[in-house]
N, C-alpha and C positions, 0 to 999 in steps of 0.2 A: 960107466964111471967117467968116462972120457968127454964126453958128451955134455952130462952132467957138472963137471966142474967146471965144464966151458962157457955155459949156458949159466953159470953161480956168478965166473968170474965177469962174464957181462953184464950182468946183472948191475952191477956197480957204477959200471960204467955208464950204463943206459939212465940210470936217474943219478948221475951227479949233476947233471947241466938244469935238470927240474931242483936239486937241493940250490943251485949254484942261483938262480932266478927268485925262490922265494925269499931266498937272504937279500938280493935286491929293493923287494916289497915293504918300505918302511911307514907306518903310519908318519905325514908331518901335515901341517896347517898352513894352509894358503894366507898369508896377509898383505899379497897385492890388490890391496882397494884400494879406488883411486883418492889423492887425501880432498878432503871440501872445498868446493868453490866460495870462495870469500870474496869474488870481485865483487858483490855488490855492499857489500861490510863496509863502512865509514872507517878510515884510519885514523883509528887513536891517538891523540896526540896530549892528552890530560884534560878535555874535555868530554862532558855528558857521559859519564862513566857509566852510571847505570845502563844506559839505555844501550852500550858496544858491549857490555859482560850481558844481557839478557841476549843478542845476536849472538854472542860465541859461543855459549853454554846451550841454545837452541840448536846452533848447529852440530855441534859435538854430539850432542845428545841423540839427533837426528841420525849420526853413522856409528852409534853404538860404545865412544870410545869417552866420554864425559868422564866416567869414575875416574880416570886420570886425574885430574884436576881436585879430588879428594883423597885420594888415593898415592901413597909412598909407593917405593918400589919394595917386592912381599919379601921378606926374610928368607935365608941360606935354607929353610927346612920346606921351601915350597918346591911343587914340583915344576918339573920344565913346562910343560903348558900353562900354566900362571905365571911363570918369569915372560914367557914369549908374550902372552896375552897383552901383559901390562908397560911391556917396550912397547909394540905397537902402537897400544891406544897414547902413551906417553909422546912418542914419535909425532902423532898424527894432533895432540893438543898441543906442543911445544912450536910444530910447524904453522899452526895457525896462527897461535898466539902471534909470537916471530910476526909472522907475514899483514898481519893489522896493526900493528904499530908502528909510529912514526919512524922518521931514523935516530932520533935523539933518546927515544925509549927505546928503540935498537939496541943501540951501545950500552946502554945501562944493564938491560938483561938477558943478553948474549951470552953470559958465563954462567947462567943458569942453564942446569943438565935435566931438570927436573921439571914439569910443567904445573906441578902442582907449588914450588916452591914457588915462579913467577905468578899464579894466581892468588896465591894469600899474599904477599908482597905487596902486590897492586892493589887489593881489595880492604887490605888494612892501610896504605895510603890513603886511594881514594875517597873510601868511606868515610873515614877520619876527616879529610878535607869540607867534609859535605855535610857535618853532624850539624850547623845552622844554616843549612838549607834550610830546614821543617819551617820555620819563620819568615823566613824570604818567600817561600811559595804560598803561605799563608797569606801576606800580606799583599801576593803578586793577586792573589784570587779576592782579597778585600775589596781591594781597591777599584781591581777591572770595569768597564761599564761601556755601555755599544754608543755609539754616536752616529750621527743621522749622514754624516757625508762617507760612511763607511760602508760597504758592500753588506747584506744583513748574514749571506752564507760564508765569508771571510769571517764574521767574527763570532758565529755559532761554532767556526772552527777553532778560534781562539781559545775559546770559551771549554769545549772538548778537551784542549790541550792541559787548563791549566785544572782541569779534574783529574786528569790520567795525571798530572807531576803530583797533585796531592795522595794519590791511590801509590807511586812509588815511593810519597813518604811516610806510607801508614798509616795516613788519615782518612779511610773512606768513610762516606758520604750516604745517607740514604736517598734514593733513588726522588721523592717528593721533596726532599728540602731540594736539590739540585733546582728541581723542575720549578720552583716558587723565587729562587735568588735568580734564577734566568727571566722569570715575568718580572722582578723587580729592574732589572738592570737595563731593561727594553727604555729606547729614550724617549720626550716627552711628548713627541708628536703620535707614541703608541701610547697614550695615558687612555682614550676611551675603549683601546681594546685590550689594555692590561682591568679596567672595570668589569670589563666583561668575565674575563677567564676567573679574577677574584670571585663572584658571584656565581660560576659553577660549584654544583654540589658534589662533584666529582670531581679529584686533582686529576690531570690529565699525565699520565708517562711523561718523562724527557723526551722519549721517542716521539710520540704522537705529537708532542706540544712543539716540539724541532718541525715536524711537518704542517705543524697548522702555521706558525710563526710562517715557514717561507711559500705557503699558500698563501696566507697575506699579506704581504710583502707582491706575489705579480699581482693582486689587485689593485694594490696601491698603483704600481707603476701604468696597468695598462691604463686604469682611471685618470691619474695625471696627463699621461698622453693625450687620451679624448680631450680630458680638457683643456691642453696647448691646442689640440688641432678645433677645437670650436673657439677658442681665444682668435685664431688667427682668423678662421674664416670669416667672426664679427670683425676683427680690423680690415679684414677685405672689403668688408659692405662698409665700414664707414670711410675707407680711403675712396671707395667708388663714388658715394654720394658726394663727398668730398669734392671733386674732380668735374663732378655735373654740373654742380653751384658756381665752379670759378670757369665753365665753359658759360653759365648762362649769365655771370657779372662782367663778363669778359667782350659781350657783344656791344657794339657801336652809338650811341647815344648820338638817336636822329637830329637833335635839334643841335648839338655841338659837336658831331663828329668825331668825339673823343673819346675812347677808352676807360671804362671805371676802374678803378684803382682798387684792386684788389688786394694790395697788402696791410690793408686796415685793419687794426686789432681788433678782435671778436669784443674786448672789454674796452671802453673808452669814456671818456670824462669830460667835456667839452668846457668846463668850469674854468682849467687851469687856459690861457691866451697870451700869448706875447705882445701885451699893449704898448705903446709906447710911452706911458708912465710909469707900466712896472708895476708888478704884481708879488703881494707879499703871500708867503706860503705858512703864514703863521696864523694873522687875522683877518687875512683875504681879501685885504682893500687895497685898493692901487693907488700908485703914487709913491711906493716906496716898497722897498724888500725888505725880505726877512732879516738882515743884519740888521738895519736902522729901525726895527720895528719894537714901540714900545714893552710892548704886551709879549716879546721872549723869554722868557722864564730862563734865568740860570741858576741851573741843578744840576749841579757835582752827578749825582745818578741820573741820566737820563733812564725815563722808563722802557722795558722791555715792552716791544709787542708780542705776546705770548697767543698763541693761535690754536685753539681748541676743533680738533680735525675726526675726519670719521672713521669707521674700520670698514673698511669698504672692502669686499671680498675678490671684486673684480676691477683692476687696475686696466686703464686704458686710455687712450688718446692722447697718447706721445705725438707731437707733430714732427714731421720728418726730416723739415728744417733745421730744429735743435739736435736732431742725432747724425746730422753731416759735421756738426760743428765738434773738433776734435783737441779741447782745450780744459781739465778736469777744474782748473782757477778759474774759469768764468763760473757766475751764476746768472742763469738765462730766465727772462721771468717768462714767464709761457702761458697763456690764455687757454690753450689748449689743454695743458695738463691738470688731472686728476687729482695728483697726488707732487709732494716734495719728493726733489729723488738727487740723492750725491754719489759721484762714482766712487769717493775717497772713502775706507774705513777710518782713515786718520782724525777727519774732519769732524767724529760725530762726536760728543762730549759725554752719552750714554748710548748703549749700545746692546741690543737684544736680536741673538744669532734665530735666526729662519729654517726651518729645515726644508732640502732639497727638494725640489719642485713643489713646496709648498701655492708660492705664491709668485706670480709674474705677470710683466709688464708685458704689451701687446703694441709697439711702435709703430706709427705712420708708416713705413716702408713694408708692414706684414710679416716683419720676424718679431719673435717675441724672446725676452731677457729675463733671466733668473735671477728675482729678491734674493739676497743671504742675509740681510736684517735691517732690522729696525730701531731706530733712536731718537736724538735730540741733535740739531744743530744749533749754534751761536754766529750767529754774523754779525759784526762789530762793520756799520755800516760808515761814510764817508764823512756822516751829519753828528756822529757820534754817538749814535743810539745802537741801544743793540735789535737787532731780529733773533730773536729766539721760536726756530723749527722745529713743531714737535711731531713726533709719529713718520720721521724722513726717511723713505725708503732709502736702502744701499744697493745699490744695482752695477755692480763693478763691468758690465758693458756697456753700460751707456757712455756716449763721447762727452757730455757737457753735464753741467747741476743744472738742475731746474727748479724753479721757486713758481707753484701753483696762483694762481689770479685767484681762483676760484676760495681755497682755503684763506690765503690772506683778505678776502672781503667777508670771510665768515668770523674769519679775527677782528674785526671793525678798520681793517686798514682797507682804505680806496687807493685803486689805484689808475692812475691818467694818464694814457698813452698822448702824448702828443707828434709832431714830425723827426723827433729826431730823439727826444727823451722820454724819457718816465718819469713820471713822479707818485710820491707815495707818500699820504697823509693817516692819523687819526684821531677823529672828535678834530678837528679842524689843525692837527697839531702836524708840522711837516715832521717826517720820519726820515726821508728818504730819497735816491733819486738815480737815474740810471741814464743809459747813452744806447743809444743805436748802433751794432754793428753789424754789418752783410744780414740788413737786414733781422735782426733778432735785439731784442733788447738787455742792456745784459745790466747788472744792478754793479752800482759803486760799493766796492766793499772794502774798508783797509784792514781787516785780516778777520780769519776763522779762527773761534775765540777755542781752546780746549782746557781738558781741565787740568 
């Protein structure tokens, strides 16, 4: 018996410290997760609302705690694990929220306990604020349109952007109109290959049609390359030949010992002479000048010499002398040149823009300069006539204006280098007349007429 109740009363003893342990054992919920990294989150500050509530709500969403932000805190008859659940997830969206916004939107919702109250706050704000958007972005997409000095994958980007704003404003899009107002907006220097794509029987995807556009796009460029670099190589063979000629006009003349005079203009006239009775530039008798000369016509309008010129594909033989000259008010009349060329957009009176590497000049010295466009000049000349230039290239590198020999004698105007001037007639009628400087002839002009 002794034994027995010793062995009862131990008994007790031996499993209180096991009863004493498992009252220890309490189920609870771990909610040390770490809260989201928001450093990459843009801080809010009252702009592009949509696009920082689609980050936050993506994030939330990502660590399970989002219903916050819909979700009250649950009424007095919920149990403790939905009380604890919904601090946490509250905790963890209020802390966000908090920590992306400015400090000025700080202080305003700092006294909000709730994460769901700061989200409809904001979202009935800012939505509000935003309800004529839908028309602004409508009109940002109307309007848009690519330009030729723009990068072409910059503005395929653009172009991207302003479908995703109309997709946040509820306006999507079928996938082939996109793709047809993207052939439309391509500019005019892609008119034969927006032809082309029209006259597929098949619309091509956005996709596809994004990758064929900036496939052709490096063809364009490598293409222009090649043809800068064979532009220059011909300026190379003709500055060479060049060079040959004034070595072989340049040798000693047996019989007088003298050097030929190599600076003689390629155009020359030998009509006009300084006699010493004096030569009229009207009706071309001597013995008297153009002031005293009968047969002057006075008209209030003098006529225009209006100059009918070619579209010539390849520009070239700029002399190398007119592009040392670094003065944009002269205009240089040049034997050499091709084409009219002004370094001024100011000067032209009409004016049609060139797309980039379209078209270029190829200069005596072997670099060659890029056309931006094309127009009309007016020179209001010394004599009181005008020169009206048509088709004048704009070449905003070149040092000097150049006024073509060649086109002004396809306009019926002659023109006569003599030692020290120029002169410029037509049908027998003076126009004009110019001076000699370092060498270059440059025209009297008393001003560039605009409109």
């Amino acid at each position: 018996m002794t034994t027995e109740d010793n062995s009862n009363n131990g008994s007790p003893k031996n499993d209180a410290p096991k009863v004493q342990q498992q009252n220890l054992v309490v189920p609870t919920i771990n909610y040390a997760k770490p809260f989201p990294d928001v450093s990459k989150i843009e801080v809010f500050a009252g702009q592009n609302f949509r696009r920082w509530q689609e980050r936050i709500s993506s994030t939330l969403d990502l660590h399970g705690v989002a219903s916050a932000l819909t979700n009250s805190k649950p009424p007095s008859s919920s149990t403790q694990k939905e009380v604890d659940t919904w601090e946490h997830a509250n905790k963890v969206c209020r802390h966000t929220i908090m920590t992306t916004l400015s400090n000025e939107l700080f202080d305003v919702y700092c006294s909000y306990k709730e994460a769901k109250e700061i989200w409809d706050s904001m979202v009935l704000k800012y939505t509000a604020e935003n309800a004529g958007k839908k028309n602004f972005v409508i009109g940002n997409y109307y309007r848009w349109t690519m330009l030729e000095e723009k990068d072409i994958k910059d503005q395929i980007n653009e172009y991207h952007k302003l479908i995703e704003e109309l997709k946040a404003e509820n306006i999507p899009l079928p996938d082939e109109f996109i793709a047809g107002i993207l052939i439309e907006k391509l500019s005019e220097s892609w008119n034969d290959y927006k032809n082309q794509l029209k006259h597929k029987q098949k619309q091509l995807p956005l996709a596809d049609l994004i990758t064929h556009i900036i496939i052709e796009n490096t063809n364009r460029k490598e293409s222009r390359a090649a043809k800068a670099r064979a532009l220059a190589s011909q300026a190379n063979l003709i500055q060479n030949n060049t060079n040959q000629k004034r070595r072989y006009d340049n040798k000693p003349n047996r019989k007088s010992g003298h050097y030929k005079n190599n600076h003689v203009p390629r155009v020359t006239n030998p009509t006009f002479t300084n006699g010493n009775g004096g030569h009229c530039y009207v009706c071309g008798k001597i013995g008297h000048y153009a002031p005293q000369c009968r047969h002057r016509k006075k008209n209030e309008n003098p006529p225009e010499a209006n100059l009918a010129e070619g579209d010539d594909d390849i520009i070239a033989a700029v002399i190398a002398e007119a592009n040392i000259v670094t003065d944009v008010n002269k205009w240089v009349v040049d034997s050499g040149a091709t084409r009219h060329i002004c370094a001024t957009k100011d000067a032209f009176t009409s004016y049609n823009t060139v797309g980039d590497g379209e078209e270029l000049v190829y200069l005596g010295d072997s670099r060659t300069a890029a056309v931006s466009g094309k127009g009309k000049v007016m020179l209001k000349l010394t004599s009181g006539k005008t020169l009206a230039l048509s088709d004048v290239l704009h070449v905003p590198n070149i040092r000097t204006n150049l006024v073509s020999v060649a086109l002004l004698s396809k306009g019926g105007i002659k023109v006569s280098f003599e030692s020290d001037k120029i002169v410029m007639t037509k049908d027998n009628v003076f126009v004009g007349k110019g001076y000699c400087d370092k060498g270059l002839f440059v025209l009297n002009i008393a001003e560039v007429m605009h409109n």
